[in-house]
C-alpha positions in Angstrom: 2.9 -10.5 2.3 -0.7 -9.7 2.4 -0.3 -9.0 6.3 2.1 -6.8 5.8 -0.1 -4.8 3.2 -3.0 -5.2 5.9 -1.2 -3.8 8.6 0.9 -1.0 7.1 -2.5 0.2 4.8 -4.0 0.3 8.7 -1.8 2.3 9.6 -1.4 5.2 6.8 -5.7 5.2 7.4 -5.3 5.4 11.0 -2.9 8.7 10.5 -5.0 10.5 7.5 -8.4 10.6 8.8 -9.4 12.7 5.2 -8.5 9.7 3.4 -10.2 7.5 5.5 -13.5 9.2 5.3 -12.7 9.2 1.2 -12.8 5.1 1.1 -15.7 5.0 3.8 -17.8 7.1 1.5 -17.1 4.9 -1.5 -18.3 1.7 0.5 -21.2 3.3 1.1 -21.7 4.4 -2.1 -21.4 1.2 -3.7 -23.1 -0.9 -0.8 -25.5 1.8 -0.3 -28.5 -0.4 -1.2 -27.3 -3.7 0.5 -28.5 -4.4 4.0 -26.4 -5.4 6.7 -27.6 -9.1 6.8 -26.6 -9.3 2.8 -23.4 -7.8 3.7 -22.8 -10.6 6.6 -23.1 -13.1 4.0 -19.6 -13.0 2.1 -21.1 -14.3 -1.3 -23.6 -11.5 -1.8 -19.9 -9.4 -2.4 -18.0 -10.3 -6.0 -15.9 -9.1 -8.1 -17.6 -6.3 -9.6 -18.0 -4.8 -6.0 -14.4 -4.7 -5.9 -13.6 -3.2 -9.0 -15.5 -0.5 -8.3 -13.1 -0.1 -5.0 -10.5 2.3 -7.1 -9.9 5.0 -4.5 -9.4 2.3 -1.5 -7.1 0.7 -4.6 -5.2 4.0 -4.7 -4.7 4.0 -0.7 -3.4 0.5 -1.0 -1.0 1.4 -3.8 -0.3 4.3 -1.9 1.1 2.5 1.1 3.0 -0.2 -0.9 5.1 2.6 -2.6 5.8 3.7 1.1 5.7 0.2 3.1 6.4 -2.6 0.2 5.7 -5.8 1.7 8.8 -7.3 0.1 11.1 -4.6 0.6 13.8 -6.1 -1.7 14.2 -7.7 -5.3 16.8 -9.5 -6.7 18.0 -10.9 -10.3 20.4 -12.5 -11.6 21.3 -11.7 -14.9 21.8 -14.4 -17.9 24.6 -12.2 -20.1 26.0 -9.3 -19.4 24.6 -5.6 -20.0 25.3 -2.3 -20.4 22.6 0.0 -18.5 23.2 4.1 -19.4 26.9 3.4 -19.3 27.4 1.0 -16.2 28.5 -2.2 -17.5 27.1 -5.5 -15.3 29.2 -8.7 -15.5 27.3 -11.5 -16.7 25.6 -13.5 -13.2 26.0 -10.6 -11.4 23.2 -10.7 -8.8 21.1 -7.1 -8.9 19.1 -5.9 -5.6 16.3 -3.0 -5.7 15.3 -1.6 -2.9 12.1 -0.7 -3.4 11.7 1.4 0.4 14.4 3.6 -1.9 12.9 4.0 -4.8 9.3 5.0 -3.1 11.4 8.1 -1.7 13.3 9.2 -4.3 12.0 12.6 -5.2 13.3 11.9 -8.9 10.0 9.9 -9.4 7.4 10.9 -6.8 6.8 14.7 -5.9 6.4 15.2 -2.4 7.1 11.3 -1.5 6.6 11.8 1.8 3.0 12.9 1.5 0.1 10.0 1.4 -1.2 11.0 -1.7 -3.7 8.1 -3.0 -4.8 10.6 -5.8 -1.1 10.3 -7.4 -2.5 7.0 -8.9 -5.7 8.0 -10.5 -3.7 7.5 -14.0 -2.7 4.1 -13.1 -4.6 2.8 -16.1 -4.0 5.3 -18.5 -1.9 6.1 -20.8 0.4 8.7 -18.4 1.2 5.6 -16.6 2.8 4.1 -20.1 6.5 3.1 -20.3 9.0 3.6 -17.9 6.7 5.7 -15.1 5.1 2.4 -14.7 8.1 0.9 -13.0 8.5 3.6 -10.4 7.0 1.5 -8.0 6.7 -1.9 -7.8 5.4 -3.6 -5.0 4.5 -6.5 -7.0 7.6 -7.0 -9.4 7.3 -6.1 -13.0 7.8 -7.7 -16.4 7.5 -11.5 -17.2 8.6 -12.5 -14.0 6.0 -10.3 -11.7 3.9 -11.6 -8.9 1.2 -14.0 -10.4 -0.7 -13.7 -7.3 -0.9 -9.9 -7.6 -4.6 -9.6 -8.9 -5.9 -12.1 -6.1 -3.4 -9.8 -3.4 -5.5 -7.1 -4.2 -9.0 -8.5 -3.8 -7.9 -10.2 -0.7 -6.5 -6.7 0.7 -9.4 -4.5 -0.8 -12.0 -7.5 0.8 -11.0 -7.5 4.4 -10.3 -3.5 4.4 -13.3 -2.9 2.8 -14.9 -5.0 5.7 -12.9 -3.2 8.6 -13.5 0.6 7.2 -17.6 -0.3 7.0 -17.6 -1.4 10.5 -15.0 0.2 12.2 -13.2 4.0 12.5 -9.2 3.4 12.3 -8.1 5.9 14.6 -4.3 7.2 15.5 -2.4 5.1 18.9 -3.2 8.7 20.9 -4.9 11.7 19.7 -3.3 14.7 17.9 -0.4 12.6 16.3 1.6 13.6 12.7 1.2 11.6 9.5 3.8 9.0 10.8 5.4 8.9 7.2 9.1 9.3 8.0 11.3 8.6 5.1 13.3 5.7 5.4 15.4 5.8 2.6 17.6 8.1 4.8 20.0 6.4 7.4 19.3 9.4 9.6 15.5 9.0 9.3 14.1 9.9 12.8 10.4 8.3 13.6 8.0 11.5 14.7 6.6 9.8 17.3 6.7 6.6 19.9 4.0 5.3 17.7 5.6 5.3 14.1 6.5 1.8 12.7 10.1 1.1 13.1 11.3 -1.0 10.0 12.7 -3.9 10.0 13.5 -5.1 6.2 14.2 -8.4 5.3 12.2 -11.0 3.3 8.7 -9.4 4.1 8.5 -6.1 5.8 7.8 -6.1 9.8 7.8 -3.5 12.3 9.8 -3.6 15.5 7.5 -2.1 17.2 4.3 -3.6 16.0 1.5 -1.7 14.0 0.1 1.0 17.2 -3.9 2.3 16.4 -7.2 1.7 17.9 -10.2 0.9 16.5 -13.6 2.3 17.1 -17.1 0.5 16.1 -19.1 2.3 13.8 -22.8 3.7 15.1 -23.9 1.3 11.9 -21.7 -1.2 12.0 -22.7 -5.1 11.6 -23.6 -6.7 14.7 
């Protein structure tokens, strides 16, 4: 799963150079002070580096409403329920597709737009009740990813790493976001370079994850 994250968060940087520049300016601004041999040594970063990682935590959240690394949930349920008037037989087996839900206008304005900033409120009280469970890469309730906390160091350590030392750049120059929606059976990839999906237990790409990468003028030797 974590692969998954790493590769599709790669990607949405590669396409949004804006963005990209946004998290490379908060690493700097919160390793600022560190030299490059500090930085080399793994142990000099902890957990309070990380925390203060919130916009490259808003890119990552950002791309798992759009690319969820485990595309599809299922539950079984105990008794039987009665949810806004549909009626579901007790052990009746429940799938959400999450890819769905990331594109459904009814919950995100303009889903197709990488928008990190949509989840500045993510700890606040606007994200209270059920707006919390429009997206939900991680599972929700009782029964949500234990892991999840760890996930995100992992995925906000080895970005954070990448963006400081190297520019994520698009497959070939001049392409469009690459964010095609594909909740839509028609959906229609806007270049030979956008991800085609493949959903099943963990989210792949047919066609691989396409970018380059550049070294940084100040990048660790």
């Amino acid at each position: 799963c974590t692969a998954s994250a790493l590769s599709f968060t790669l990607y949405t940087l590669s396409r949004h150079a804006a963005i990209q520049a946004k998290v490379y300016a908060e690493q700097q601004h919160i390793f600022g002070t560190v030299t490059a041999e500090e930085l080399a040594n793994v142990s000099s970063i902890g957990c309070e580096h990380l925390e203060q990682m919130r916009y490259l935590e808003f890119v990552i959240r950002e791309t798992l409403r759009l690319y969820p690394s485990v595309p599809l949930i299922a539950r079984t349920n105990r008794k039987a329920i009665d949810i806004n008037g549909t009626k579901i037989a007790k052990r009746t087996t429940v799938i959400m597709c999450l890819i769905a839900m990331g594109y459904n206008e009814k919950y995100f304005d303009e889903p197709t737009a990488f928008r990190p900033e949509r989840w500045e409120h993510i700890n606040t009280d606007e994200a209270a009740g059920l707006q919390a469970f429009n997206s939900v890469p991680f599972s929700a309730g009782p029964r949500r990813c234990i892991a999840e906390k760890y996930a995100m160091y992992e995925l906000k350590s080895l970005l954070a790493m990448i963006v400081r030392n190297l520019e994520i750049l698009p497959a070939a120059d001049g392409l469009p976001s690459g964010i095609n929606d594909h909740s839509r059976l028609d959906c229609v990839p806007q270049s030979e370079y956008d991800p085609i999906l493949n959903i099943r237990v963990t989210l792949k790409s047919e066609n691989g994850i396409q970018l380059r990468l550049k070294r940084r003028a100040n990048a660790n030797k």
